[in-house]
N, C-alpha and C positions, 0 to 999 in steps of 0.2 A: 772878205777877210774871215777868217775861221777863228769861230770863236773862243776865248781862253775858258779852261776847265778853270773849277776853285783853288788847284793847286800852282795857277799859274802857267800850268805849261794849254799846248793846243788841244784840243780835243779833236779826236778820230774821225774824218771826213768819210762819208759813206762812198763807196764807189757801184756803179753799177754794177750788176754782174751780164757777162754777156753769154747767151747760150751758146753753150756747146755744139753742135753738130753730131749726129750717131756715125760714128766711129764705120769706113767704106773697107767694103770686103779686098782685101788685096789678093787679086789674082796672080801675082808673079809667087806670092807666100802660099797659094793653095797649090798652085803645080808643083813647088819644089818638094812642100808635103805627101802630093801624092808621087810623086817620085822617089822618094825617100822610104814609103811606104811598100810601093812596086819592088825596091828593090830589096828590102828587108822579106816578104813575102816571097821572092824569086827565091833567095838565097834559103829562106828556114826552110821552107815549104814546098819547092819545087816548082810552083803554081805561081802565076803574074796575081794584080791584085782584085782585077776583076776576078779570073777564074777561083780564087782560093776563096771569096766571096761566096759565087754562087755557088761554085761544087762542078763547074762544067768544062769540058773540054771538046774543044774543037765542035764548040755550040750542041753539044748533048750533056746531060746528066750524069758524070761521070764519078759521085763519092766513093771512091774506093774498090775494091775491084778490078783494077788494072795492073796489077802484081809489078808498083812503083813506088820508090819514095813520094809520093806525092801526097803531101796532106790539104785539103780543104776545111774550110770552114765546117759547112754541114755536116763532113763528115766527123771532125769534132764533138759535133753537138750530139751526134750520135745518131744523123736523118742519112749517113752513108748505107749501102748495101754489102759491106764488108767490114771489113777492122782499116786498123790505120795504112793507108796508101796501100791499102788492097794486099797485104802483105801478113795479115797476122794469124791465118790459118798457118801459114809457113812458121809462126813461132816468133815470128817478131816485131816488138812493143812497139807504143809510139813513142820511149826515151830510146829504140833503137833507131827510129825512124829521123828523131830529131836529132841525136850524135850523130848520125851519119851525114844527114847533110849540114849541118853546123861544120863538121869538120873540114866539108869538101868545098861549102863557100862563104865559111866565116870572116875571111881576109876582105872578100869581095864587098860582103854586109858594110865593112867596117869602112873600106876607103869609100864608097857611096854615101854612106850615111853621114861622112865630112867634106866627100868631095862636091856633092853634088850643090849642096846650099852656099858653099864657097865661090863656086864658079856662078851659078843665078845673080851671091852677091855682084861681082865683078862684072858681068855682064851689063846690071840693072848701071853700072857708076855708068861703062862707056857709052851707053846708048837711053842715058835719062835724056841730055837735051833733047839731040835731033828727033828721037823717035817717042818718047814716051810724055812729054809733057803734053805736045797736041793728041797724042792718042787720049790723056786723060782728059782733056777740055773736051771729046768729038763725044765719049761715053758718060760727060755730066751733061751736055748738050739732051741727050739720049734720054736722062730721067732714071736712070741705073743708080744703083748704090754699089759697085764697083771700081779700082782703078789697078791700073797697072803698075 
C-alpha cells in the first residue's frame, strides 16, 4: 500500500525506467532517400547521383568539358577542367545551365520527389506481413543494427 503524503492524498510511486534501445537504421527510408536524391540530381544536373558526386562519366573523369548541361559536384567546387558543364567558354553561366534544365525536367523533379516515398509507403503496408517481419527477425538474428 502507498504511502499517504501529509496532505492526505498518496504519494508518487517510483517506477522503473526501462532502457531504450538505439534507434535501427531503416533501410526501406535510406533507398527511398536515395532515390529521391538520384532523381533530384538527374533532373538539376543532368548527372545520376553517383556521377554528379564524383564528377565521372562512363567511369572517367569527366568535370566539365563535354560542351553539356551537365553539372557535377567537383566541378562546382571548382576541381572541373572547364566552366559549368563544359559550356562556359561559349558564354554560358551556371544560372544558364541550371534554368535550362530546371525548365526541361522540373515537372519530373517534382512528381518523383512525392511519388516515389508514396509508393515505398504503400508498398512497405502490402507486404509488411509476408515478407518483411521475418526478413527483420533473420537481420536481428545477424547482430545488424538494420531493418527493413
Amino acid at each position: 500500500m502507498p504511502r499517504r503524503a501529509k496532505n492526505g492524498r498518496f504519494s508518487r510511486t517510483t517506477t522503473t525506467r526501462r532502457r531504450r534501445s538505439k534507434p535501427k537504421t531503416n533501410l526501406t527510408n535510406l533507398a527511398v532517400s536515395a532515390l529521391v536524391a538520384n532523381a533530384i540530381t538527374t533532373g538539376a544536373f543532368n548527372a545520376n547521383l553517383l556521377d554528379f558526386i564524383t564528377g565521372q562519366r562512363d567511369g572517367k573523369f569527366m568535370a566539365g568539358g563535354d560542351g553539356s548541361y551537365r553539372l557535377t559536384l567537383p566541378e562546382l567546387l571548382g576541381m572541373g577542367k572547364g566552366g559549368f558543364g563544359g559550356n562556359y567558354s561559349a558564354g554560358i553561366t551556371f544560372t544558364d545551365v541550371m534554368q535550362t534544365n530546371l525548365k526541361k525536367n522540373g515537372a519530373k523533379i517534382v512528381a518523383s520527389a512525392v511519388l516515389i516515398p508514396m509508393a515505398a509507403n504503400v508498398v512497405t503496408k502490402l507486404i509488411r506481413k509476408p515478407v518483411i517481419l521475418p526478413m527483420n527477425r533473420a537481420l536481428k538474428m545477424t547482430g545488424l543494427d538494420v531493418k527493413v
